[in-house]
C-alpha positions in Angstrom: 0.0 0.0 0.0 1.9 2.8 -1.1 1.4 6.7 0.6 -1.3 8.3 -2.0 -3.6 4.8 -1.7 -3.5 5.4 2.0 -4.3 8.7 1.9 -7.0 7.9 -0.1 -8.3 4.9 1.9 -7.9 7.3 5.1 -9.8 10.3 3.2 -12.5 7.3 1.9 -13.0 5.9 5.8 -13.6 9.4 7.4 -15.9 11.1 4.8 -17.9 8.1 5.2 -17.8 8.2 9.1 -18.5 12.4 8.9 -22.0 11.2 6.4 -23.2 8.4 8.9 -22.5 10.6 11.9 -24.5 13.0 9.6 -27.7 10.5 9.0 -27.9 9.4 12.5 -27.4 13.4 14.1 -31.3 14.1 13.1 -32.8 10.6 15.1 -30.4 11.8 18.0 -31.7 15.5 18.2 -34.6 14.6 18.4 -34.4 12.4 20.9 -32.5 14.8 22.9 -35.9 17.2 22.2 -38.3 14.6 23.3 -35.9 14.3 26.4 -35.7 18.3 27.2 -39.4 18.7 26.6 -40.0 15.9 29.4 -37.2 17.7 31.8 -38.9 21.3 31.4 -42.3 19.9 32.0 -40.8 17.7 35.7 -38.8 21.5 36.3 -42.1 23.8 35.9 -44.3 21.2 37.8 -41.8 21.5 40.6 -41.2 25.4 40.5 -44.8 25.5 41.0 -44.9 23.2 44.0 -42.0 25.1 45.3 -44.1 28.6 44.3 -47.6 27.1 46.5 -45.4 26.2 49.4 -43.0 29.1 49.5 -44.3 32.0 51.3 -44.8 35.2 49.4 -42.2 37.3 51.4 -39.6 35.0 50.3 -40.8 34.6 47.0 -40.9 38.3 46.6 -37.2 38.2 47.9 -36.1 35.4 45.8 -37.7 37.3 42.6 -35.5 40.2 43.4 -32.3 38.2 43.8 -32.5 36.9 40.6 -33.3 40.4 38.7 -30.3 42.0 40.7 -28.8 39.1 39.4 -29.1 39.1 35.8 -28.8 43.0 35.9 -25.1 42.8 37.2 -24.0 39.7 36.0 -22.2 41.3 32.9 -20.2 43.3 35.2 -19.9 41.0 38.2 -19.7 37.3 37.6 -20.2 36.7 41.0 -23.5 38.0 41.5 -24.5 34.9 40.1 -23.5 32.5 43.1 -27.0 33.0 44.5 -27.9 29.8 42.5 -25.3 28.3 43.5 -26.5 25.8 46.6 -25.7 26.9 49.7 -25.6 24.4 52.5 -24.0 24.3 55.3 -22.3 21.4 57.1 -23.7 19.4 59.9 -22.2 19.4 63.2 -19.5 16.3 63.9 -20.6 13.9 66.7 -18.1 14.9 68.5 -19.4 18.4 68.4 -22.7 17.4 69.0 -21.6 15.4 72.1 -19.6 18.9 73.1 -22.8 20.8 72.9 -24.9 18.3 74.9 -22.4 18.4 77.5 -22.1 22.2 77.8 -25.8 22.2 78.1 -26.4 19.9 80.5 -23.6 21.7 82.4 
């Protein structure tokens, strides 16, 4: 097999690889549309649980985080860690043992 066959061969394998990747792309988008579709309708049934339970003080707070937030994001990156989950960490047994004792004492 001499260098120009190769090349050839080579240039045969991955224009047929870059038309079946081609084919199959439309079956796989939508797919991945049937898939979004489902995972926006589980999201919006869930904001709106969240919505009825929340009460409307913190919802009005929560709806002006996220407007400061998108106004400033441009110019400070940061602003957009109040998505970001915040949890803190539960206390070590040993803490908790600390506690109890300095309450009982």
């Amino acid at each position: 097999m001499s260098t120009p066959h190769r090349k050839e061969c080579l240039d045969f394998q991955m224009n047929n690889c870059n038309f079946m990747k081609m084919i199959r792309m439309s079956k796989f988008l939508c797919r991945k549309f049937k898939e979004a579709v489902q995972g926006v309708q589980d999201s919006r049934y869930a904001f709106n649980q969240l919505s009825e339970t929340a009460e409307d003080d913190t919802l009005a707070k929560w709806e002006a985080d996220a407007a400061a937030a998108q106004d400033d994001r441009l110019h400070n990156p940061s602003a957009m860690d109040i998505y970001e989950v915040q949890l803190t960490k539960a206390p070590t047994r040993k803490q908790q043992e600390l506690h109890l004792l300095n309450c009982q004492a």
